[in-house]
N, C-alpha and C positions, 0 to 999 in steps of 0.2 A: 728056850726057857730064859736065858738070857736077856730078852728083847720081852718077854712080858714084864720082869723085874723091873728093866730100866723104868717102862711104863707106868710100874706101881710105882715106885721112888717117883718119878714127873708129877701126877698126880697128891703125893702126902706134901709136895717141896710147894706146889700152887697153892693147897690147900690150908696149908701154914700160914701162908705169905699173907692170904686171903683174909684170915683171921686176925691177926696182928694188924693189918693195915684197919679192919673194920674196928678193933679196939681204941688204936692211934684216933680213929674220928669217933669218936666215943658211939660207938655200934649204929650212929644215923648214915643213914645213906649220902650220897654229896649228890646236891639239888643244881640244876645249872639256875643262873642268876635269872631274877626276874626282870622283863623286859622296862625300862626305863617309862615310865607315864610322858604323856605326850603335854606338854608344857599349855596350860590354859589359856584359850584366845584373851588376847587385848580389846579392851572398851573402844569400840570405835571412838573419834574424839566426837565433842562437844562443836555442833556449828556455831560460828561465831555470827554476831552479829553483823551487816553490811552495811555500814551506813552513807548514805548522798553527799554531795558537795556541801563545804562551809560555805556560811553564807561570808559574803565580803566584807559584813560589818562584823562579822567578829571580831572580839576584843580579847587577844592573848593575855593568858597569865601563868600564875608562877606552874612549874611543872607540866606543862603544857608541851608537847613533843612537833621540834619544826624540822623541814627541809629548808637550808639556802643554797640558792641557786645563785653560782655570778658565771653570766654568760662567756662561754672557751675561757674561763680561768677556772678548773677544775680545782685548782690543788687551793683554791680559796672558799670549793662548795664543799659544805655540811651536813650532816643530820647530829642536833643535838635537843637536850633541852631547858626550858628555861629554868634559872635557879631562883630559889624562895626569894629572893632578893630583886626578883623581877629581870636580870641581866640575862646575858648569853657573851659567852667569848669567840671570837673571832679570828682568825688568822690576820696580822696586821692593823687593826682596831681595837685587837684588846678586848674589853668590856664593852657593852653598847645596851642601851635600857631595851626591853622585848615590852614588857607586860606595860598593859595599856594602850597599844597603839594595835591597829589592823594589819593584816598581813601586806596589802599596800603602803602602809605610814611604815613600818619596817623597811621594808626593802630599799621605802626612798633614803631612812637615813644611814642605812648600811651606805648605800651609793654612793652620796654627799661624803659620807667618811671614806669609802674607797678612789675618792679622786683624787686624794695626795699621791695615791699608789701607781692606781690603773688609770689608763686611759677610758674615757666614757663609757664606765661601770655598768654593764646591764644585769639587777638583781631579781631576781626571784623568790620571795618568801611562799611557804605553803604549811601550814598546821595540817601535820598528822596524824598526831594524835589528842582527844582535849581531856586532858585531866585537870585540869581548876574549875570546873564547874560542872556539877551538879543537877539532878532532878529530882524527885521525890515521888515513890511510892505508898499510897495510905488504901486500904480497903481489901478489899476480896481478891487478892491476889496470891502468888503462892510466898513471895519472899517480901514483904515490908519491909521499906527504907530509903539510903539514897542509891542510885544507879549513877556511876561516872556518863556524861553524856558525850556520844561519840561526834562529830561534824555530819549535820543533817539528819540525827537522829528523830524517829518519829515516836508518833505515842504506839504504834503496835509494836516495834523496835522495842522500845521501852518495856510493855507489859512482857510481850517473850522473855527480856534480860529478867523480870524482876517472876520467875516459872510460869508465867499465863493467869487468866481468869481460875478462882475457886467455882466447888460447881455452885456455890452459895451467890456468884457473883450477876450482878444486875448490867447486862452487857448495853442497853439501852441506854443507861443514862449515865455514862462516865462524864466527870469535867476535868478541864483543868483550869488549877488555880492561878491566875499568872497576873505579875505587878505588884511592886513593895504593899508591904503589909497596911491595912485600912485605904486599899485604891486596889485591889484585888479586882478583877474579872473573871468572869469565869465562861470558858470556851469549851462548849460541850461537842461531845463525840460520840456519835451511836457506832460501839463496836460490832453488834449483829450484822447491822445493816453494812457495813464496810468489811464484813468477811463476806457476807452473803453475794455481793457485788461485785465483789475479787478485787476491791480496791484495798492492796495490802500497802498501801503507803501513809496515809491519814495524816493527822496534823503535824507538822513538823514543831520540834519541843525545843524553847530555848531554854540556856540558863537556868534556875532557878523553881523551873516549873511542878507545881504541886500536881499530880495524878490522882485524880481520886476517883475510885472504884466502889461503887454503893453496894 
């Protein structure tokens, strides 16, 4: 009799406990946590554009991103670049004019100035990146304007950087405009025929060159 009693009391003491606790969570039941979402993939990146070897006659300017090279004198080679002022500084030379001269005509007067220093200076200039110059996008493309022009860049380079042909776009008879203003030429490019072909290199673009997409 005893031992049924304890029983009933176990039971009214659980029972209690049971009520109270479900009040204390104002009568909701307790939910386990919901599982964390799984963190949204990332955008693949953006291909960049690749572009060919500088031509030799290029002519540095302001902002323009170089390598020097001075042969087994490391702690003399660089990557910098040029300031709006046309300079670049140097370890040991200071200042020294960049813009205007070719990655050749550089190197040599790096050299001539490092033979106070070094013994028979062997330099290395290389532009790597061109940012002073320009090309120009007009017509049926997806972004109209100017595109910075990379070293060797071509005109299918170009329309990619500037989103591709519109479908409005007349792929036959692209030009470009090229040569100071009233002495203009104009250098046509059938882009069908140079996809079609698999020739994905096409005219290489200097300077200054007008794109025009009919």
């Amino acid at each position: 009799m005893n031992s049924f009693r304890c029983i009933a009391i176990s039971i009214c003491l659980l029972s209690t406990l049971g009520s109270g606790l479900a009040q204390q969570m104002g009568g909701k039941p307790v939910l386990s946590a919901e599982p964390a979402k799984p963190a949204p993939p990332m955008p693949a990146p953006k291909a960049s554009v690749q572009a060919g070897p500088l031509s030799p006659e290029y002519i540095i300017g302001a902002d323009d991103s170089l390598k020097i090279e001075v042969w087994k004198e490391p702690q003399l080679s660089t990557t910098l670049t040029v300031r709006p002022d046309g300079k670049i500084s140097l370890p040991l030379i200071n200042d020294i004019m960049a813009a205007g001269f070719t990655s050749e005509q550089l190197g040599e007067n790096i050299s001539a100035q490092l033979t106070k220093f070094v013994t028979d200076p062997v330099v290395n200039v290389s532009v790597l990146q061109v940012n002073s110059k320009n090309v120009f996008m007009i017509g049926n493309v997806g972004h109209v304007g100017s595109i910075p022009i990379a070293p060797g860049m071509t005109i299918l380079q170009a329309i990619a950087s500037a989103g591709g042909l519109t479908p409005y776009a007349n792929g036959k008879h692209i030009y470009i405009l090229r040569g100071d203003p009233g002495k203009q030429q104009k250098v046509f490019f059938d882009y069908n025929k140079a996809v079609k072909k698999g020739d994905m290199q096409g005219v290489t673009l200097l300077p200054g060159d007008t794109i025009v997409v009919p």
